[in-house]
Every structure is written in structure tokens, then in C-alpha cells.
C-alpha positions as CSV (number, residue, x, y, z in Angstrom):
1,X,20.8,-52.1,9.3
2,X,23.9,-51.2,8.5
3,X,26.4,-48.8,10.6
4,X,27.1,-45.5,8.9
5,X,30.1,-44.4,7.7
6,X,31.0,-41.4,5.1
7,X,32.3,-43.3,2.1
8,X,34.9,-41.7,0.2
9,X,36.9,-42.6,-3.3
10,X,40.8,-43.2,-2.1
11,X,39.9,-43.2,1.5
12,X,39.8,-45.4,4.0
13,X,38.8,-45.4,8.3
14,X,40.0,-47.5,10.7
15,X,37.7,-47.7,13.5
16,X,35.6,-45.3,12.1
17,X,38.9,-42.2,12.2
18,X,40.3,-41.1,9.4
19,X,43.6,-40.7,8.5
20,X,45.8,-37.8,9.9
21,X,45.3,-34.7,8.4
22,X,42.5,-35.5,6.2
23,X,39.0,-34.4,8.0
24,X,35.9,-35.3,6.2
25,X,32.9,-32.6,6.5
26,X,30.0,-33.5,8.2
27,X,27.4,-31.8,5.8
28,X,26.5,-32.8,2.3
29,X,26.2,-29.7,0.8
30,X,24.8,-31.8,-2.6
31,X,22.1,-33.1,-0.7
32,X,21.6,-29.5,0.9
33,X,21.4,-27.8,-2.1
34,X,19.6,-30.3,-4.2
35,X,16.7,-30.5,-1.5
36,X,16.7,-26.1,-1.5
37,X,16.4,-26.6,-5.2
38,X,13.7,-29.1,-5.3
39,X,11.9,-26.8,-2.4
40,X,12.6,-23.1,-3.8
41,X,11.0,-24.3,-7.1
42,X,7.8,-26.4,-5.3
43,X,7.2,-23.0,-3.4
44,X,7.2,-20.8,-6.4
45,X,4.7,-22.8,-7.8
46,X,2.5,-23.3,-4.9
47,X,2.4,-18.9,-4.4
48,X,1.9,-19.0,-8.0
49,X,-0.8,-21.4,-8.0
50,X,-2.3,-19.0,-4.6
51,X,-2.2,-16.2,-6.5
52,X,-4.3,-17.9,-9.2
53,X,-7.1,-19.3,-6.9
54,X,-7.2,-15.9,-5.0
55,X,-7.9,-13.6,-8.4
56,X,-10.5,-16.3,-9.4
57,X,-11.8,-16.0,-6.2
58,X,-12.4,-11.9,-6.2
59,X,-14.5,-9.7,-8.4
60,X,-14.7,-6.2,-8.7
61,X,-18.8,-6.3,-8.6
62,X,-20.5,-5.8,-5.2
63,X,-21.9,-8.6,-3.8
64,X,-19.7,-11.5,-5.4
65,X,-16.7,-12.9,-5.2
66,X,-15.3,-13.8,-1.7
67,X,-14.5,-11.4,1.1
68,X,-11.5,-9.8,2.2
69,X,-11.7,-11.7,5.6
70,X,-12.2,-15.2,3.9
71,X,-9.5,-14.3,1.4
72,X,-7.1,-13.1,4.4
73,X,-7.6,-16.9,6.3
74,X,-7.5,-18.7,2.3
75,X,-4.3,-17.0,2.4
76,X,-2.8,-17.7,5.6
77,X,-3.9,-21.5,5.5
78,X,-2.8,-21.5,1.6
79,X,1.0,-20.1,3.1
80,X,1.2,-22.6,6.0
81,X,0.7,-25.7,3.2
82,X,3.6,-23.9,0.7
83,X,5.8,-24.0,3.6
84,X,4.5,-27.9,4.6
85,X,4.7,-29.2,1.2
86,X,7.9,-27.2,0.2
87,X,10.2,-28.0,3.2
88,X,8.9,-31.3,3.5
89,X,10.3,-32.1,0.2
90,X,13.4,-30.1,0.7
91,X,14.1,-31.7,4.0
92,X,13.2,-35.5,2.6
93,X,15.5,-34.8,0.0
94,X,18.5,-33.2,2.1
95,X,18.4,-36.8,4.0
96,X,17.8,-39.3,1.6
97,X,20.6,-38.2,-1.0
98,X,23.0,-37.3,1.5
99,X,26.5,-39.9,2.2
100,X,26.8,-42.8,4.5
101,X,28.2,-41.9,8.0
102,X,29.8,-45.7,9.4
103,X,30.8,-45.8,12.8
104,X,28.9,-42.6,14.0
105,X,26.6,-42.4,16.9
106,X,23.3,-42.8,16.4
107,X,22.2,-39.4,17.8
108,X,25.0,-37.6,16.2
109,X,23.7,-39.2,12.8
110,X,20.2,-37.7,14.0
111,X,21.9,-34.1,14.7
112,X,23.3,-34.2,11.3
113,X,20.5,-34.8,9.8
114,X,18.1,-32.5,11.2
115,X,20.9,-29.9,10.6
116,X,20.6,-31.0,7.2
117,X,17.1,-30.5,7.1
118,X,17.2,-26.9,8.6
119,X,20.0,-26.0,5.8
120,X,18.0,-27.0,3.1
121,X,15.0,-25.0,4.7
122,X,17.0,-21.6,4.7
123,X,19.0,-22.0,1.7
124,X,15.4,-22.8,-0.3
125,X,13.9,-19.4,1.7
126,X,16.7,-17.3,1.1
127,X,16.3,-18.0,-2.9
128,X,12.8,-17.6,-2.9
129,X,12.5,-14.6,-0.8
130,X,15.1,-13.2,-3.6
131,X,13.6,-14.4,-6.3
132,X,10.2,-12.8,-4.8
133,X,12.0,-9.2,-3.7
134,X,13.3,-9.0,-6.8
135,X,10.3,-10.1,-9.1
136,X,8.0,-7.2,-6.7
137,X,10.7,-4.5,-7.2
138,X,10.8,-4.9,-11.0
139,X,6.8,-4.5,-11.0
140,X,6.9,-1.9,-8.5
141,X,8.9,-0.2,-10.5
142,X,7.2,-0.5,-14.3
143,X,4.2,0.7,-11.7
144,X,5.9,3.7,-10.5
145,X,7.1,4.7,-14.0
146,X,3.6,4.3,-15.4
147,X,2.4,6.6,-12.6
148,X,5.0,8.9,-12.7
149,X,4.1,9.4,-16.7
150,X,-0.1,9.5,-15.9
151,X,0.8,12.3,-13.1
152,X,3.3,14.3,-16.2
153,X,0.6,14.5,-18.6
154,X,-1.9,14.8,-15.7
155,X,-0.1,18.2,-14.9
156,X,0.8,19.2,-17.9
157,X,-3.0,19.3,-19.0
158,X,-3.6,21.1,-16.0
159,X,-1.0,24.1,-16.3
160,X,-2.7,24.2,-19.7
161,X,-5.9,24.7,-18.6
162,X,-4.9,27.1,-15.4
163,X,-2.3,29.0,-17.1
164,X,-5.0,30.2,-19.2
165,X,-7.3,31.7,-16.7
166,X,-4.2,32.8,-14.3
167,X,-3.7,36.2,-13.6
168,X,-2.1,38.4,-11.4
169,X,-3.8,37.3,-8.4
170,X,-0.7,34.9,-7.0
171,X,-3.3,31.5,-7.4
172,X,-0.5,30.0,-9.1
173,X,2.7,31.0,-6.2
174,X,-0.4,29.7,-3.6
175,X,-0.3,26.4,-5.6
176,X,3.3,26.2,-5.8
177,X,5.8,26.1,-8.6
178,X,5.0,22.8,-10.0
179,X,1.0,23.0,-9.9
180,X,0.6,20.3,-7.1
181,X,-2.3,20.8,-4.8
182,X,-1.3,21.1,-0.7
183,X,-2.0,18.7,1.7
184,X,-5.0,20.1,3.1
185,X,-7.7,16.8,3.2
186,X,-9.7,18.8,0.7
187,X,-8.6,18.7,-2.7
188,X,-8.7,21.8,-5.0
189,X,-11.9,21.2,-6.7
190,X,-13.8,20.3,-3.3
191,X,-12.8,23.9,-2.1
192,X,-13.8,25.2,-5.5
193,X,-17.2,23.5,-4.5
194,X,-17.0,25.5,-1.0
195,X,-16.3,28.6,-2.7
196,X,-19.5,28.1,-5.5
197,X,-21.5,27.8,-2.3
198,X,-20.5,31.3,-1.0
199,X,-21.0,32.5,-4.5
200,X,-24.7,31.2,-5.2
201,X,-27.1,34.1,-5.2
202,X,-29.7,34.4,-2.5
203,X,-33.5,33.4,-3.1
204,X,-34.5,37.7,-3.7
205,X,-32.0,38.1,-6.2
206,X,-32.9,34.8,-8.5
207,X,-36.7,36.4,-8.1
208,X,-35.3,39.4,-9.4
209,X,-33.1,38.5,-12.2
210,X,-36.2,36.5,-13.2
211,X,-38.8,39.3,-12.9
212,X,-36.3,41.9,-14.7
213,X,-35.5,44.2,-11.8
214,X,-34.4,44.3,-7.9
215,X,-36.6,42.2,-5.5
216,X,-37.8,44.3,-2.3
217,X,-35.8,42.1,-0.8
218,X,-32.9,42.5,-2.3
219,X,-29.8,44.4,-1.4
220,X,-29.4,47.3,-4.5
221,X,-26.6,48.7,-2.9
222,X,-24.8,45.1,-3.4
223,X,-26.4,43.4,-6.0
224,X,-25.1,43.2,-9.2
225,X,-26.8,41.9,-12.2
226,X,-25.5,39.8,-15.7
227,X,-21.8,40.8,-15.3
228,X,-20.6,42.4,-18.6
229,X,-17.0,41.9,-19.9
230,X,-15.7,44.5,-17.5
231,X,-16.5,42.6,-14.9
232,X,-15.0,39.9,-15.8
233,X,-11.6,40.0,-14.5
234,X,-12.7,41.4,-11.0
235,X,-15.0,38.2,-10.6
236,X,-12.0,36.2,-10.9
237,X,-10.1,38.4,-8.9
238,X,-13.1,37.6,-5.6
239,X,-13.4,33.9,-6.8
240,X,-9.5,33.2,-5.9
241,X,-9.1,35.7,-2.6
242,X,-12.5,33.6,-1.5
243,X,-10.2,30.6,-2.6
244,X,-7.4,31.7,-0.8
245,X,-9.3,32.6,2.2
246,X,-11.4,29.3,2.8
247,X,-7.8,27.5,2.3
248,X,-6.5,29.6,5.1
249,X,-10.1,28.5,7.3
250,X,-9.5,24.9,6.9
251,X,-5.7,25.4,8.4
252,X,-6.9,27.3,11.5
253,X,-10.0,24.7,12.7
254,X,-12.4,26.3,10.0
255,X,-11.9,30.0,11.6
256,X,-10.8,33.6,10.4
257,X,-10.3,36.6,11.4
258,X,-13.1,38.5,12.4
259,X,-11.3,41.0,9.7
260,X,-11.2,38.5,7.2
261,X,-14.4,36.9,7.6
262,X,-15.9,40.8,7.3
263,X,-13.9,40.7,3.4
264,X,-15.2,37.2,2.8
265,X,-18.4,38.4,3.4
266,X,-18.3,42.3,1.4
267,X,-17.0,39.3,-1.2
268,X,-19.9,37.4,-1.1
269,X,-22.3,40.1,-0.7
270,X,-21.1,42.0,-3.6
271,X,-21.5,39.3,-6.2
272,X,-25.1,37.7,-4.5
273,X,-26.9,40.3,-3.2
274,X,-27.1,39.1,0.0
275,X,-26.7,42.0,3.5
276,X,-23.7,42.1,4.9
277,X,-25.2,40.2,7.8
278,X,-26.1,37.1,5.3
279,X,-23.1,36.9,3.9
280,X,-21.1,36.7,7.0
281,X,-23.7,34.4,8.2
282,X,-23.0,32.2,5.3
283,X,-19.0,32.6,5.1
284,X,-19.2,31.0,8.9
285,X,-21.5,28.2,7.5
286,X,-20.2,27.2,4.9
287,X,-16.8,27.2,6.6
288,X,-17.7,25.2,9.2
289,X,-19.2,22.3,6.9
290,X,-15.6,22.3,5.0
291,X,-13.9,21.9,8.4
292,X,-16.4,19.0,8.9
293,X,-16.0,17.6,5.6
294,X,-12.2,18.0,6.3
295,X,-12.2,16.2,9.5
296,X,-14.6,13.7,7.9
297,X,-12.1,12.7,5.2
298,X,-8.8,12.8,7.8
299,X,-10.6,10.8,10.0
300,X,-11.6,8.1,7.3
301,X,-7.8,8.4,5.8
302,X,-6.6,7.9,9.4
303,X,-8.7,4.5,9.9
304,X,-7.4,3.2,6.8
305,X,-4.0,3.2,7.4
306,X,-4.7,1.8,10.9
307,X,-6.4,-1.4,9.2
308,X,-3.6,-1.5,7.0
309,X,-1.4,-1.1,10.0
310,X,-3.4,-4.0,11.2
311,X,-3.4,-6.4,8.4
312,X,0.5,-6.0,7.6
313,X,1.2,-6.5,11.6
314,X,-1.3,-9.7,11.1
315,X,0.3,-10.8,7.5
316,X,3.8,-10.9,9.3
317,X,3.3,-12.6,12.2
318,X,1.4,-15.3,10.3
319,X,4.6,-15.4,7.7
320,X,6.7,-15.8,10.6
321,X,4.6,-18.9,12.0
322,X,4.4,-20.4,8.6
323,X,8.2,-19.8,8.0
324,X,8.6,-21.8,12.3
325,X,6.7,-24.6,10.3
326,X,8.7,-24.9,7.6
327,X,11.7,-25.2,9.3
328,X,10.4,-28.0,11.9
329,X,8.9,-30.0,9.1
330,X,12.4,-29.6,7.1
331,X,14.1,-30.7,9.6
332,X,11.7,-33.5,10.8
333,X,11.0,-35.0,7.2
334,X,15.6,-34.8,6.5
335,X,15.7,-37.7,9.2
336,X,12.6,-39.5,8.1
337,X,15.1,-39.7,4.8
338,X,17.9,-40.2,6.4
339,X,16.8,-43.6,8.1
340,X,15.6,-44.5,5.1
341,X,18.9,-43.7,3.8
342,X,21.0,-45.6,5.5
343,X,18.4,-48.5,5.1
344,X,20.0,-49.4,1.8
345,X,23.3,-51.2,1.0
């Protein structure tokens, strides 16, 4: 084997020194970045190729396709062989192409390379982790756009369609300026539901409408039969204060008032029939089974951002391992081609 010795054109050493005021570097930043080249580019096709095998591997039918744990190890064990593969190369690279060190220590020549490795590792994971970000903001962002235009023509439809049954009632100020629904966990429609339910007529008054006069059971001073088109607008007018008051319930534990849950109910018993007992019976009913429902969905929202919590926390660390491995094997593989190196003449 022969000693090392950086060669260079016009230069000479004598006993391995260098002539005053000319200091040779001790890193071969050609072989650096030719191995993070050769690496950056084997990694992008091996996350490429992941991605691939993990869509084939999915379905959006129950019951086939593989499941989220399997496809959580696939991808683990699919990052930890990108890294192998890619810094491997990089690192074999970084020590087989870079100059001829004569006259140097052993382990210094060792050092250098493994420094060589290393480089190559993080100048190769700097590009790709660019080449990624940017590549993830630039669909993020055709995403968000695409969103942002389904939500415009979403609420536009929707002003439409509300503007044309608003009145004076302020449903639309309760709403807010630009139409969005609140962040109660019930969404508007699922407290329209809530407010059908106080709204459905009792058992003796669908006995009555169907037998063409008041039940016996029935309340006459409260029932009301086929609203004409007088009754119309005041209809409306109970639909959104019932609206307004099961919103205010589900902010205050599924409670009111007992003044407001006596208007509820003169509500609910002026447009079913029901006494004024039943009515309040059913206002607290139904309001506790929208708190439920409420707490149901919070409860579920809450858990899944804890297993996302969970799988990013996981998805990180297991990055972070992968990334340890790359750099060892960088590093280990640059002095495997840096004997080799210095092997030939």
C-alpha cells in the first residue's frame, strides 16, 4: 500500500510539509458534494418509490387494503433502508473519489474520512429535506387555495339560501357577519335537528289533526292547527328564539334559566299542543341529549388529535433514528472507500 499524500499540480512536499505559506485543505469538497449528489438523488427515489408501494397498498373499501398499523412499521422500516442505502452510497462515494493524503497518519487519514462521510450525509439531508419542504408547501398550498375557493362558493350558496328566509329576528348578527357557524361541537343543522324535536307535535294532537278536531287530550288553549299564511312569519320568529335558546343551553352545560326554559316551553307548547308541563318536560330532554351529543363529539374530536399527537410524536422520533443511521453508515461506508482509495496507484 502506498503512503498518502494530497497530490497537487505545481506543488510539491518534502517530508510530507508543504511549502511556506501554501496550506492544502484537508477536505475534498468534490468528493463531498459528488457523494451528497449521488445520495440526495437515491433518497428521492427511494420516498418516491415508498410512496408508491404505500398507495398500492391502501384502499378506501372496508376490509382491504393494509392497516394503518402495518403501514406505520412499512413505513418506518421503508425510512431506515432510504437512509441505509442513500448514505451508504453517499459516504462510499465521498471516500473513494476523494485525493491522496502521503505522509499522513493513519488515524488522521481515518478522521478525515469519516469526516468526509458525515459531510456528505448532511449536505445530501439538507438538499432533500429542501427539496421535500418545498415540494409539500407548493401542494399545501394549491390545497389551501382549492379549499379556500370550495368554502367561497360554499358560503355564497348559503347567504343565498338564508338571506332569503332572514328576517328581523337577528339569526343572521347571531351567525356573524360572514355566515360562519360558531364553535359549539354541534353544527347548525344538528341544532336545527334539536329544535325539530321540540317542534314535533304530541301523539293527541296528530290524533286530532287526523280525526278533524281537538283530541280530549289535547291542549285547545295551545294548540294550533294547519298554520295559514299569517302565521307564517311568527313560526319562524319561535323556530329561531328556540334556535337561539338551545345554542345558549349547549354553552352553559345543557342548562337555562328557569325563565327561559318557561319561554322555551310556552314556545313549544304553542305550536304542538302539548301543557305547559310537557313542554318544559321536553325542552329539559331534549336539551340534555344535545349536551350529550355535544360532549359525545368533543370527546371523540379530543381523542383524535391525541392519536395524532401520538403518531407525529412516534413519526419524529423514528425520523430522528433513521436520520442517527444514516449518518453512522455515511461515515462508516467513506472509510470503507477510502482504503480502497488509497489501494490504487
Amino acid at each position: 500500500m502506498v503512503a498518502n499524500e494530497a497530490w497537487y499540480a505545481g506543488e510539491s512536499s518534502v517530508g510530507g510539509a508543504y511549502p511556506a505559506g501554501r496550506t492544502a485543505s484537508a477536505v475534498s469538497w468534490g468528493a463531498v458534494l459528488a457523494g451528497a449528489a449521488a445520495a440526495a438523488a437515491l433518497s428521492l427515489i427511494l420516498l418516491l418509490l415508498g410512496v408508491g408501494l404505500g398507495l398500492a397498498a391502501v384502499s378506501p373499501w372496508a376490509g382491504d387494503g393494509a392497516s394503518a398499523g402495518t403501514l406505520g412499521a412499512a413505513g418506518i422500516a421503508w425510512l431506515a433502508f432510504t437512509q441505509l442505502a442513500a448514505s451508504g452510497l453517499g459516504g462510499y462515494l465521498a471516500g473513494r473519489l476523494r485525493v491522496r493524503w502521503r505522509g499522513t497518519d493513519a488515524d488522521e487519514v481515518h478522521f478525515r474520512d469519516t469526516a468526509h462521510g458525515l459531510l456528505s450525509w448532511a449536505v445530501a439531508t439538507l438538499f432533500t429535506a429542501a427539496t421535500l419542504t418545498a415540494s409539500v408547501g407548493a401542494i399545501a398550498g394549491l390545497g389551501v387555495k382549492g379549499a379556500a375557493t370550495a368554502a367561497g362558493v360554499a358560503t355564497a350558496g348559503a347567504a343565498a339560501t338564508t338571506g332569503a328566509r332572514a328576517d328581523t329576528d337577528g339569526t343572521l348578527a347571531e351567525r356573524g357577519a360572514d355566515g360562519r357557524a360558531g364553535t359549539d361541537p354541534l353544527a347548525r343543522d344538528d341544532l336545527g335537528y334539536y329544535v325539530d324535536t321540540l317542534l314535533r307535535p304530541s301523539a293527541a294532537a296528530t290524533t286530532s289533526a287526523g280525526a278533524g278536531g281537538p283530541s280530549a287530550a289535547a291542549n285547545p288553549a295551545t294548540l294550533r292547527g294547519w298554520p295559514d299564511a299569517s302565521m307564517a312569519h311568527a313560526d319562524e320568529h319561535s323556530s329561531a328564539a328556540l334556535h337561539r335558546l338551545v345554542l345558549r343551553a349547549l354553552r352553559h352545560e345543557g342548562r337555562l334559566s328557569a325563565e327561559d326554559t318557561r319561554a322555551a316551553a310556552q314556545l313549544v307548547a304553542q305550536r304542538t299542543g302539548l301543557t305547559q308541563a310537557e313542554a318544559e318536560r321536553r325542552v329539559t330532554e331534549t336539551l340534555q341529549r344535545a349536551r350529550a351529543e355535544a360532549q359525545a363529539l368533543e370527546t371523540r374530536a379530543r381523542e383524535a388529535a391525541d392519536a395524532a399527537r401520538k403518531a407525529t410524536l412516534a413519526a419524529a422520533l423514528w425520523m430522528f433514528v433513521a436520520l442517527l443511521i444514516g449518518a453512522f453508515t455515511a461515515s462508516l461506508l467513506a472509510t470503507l472507500g477510502g482504503r480502497q482509495r488509497d489501494l490504487v496507484d
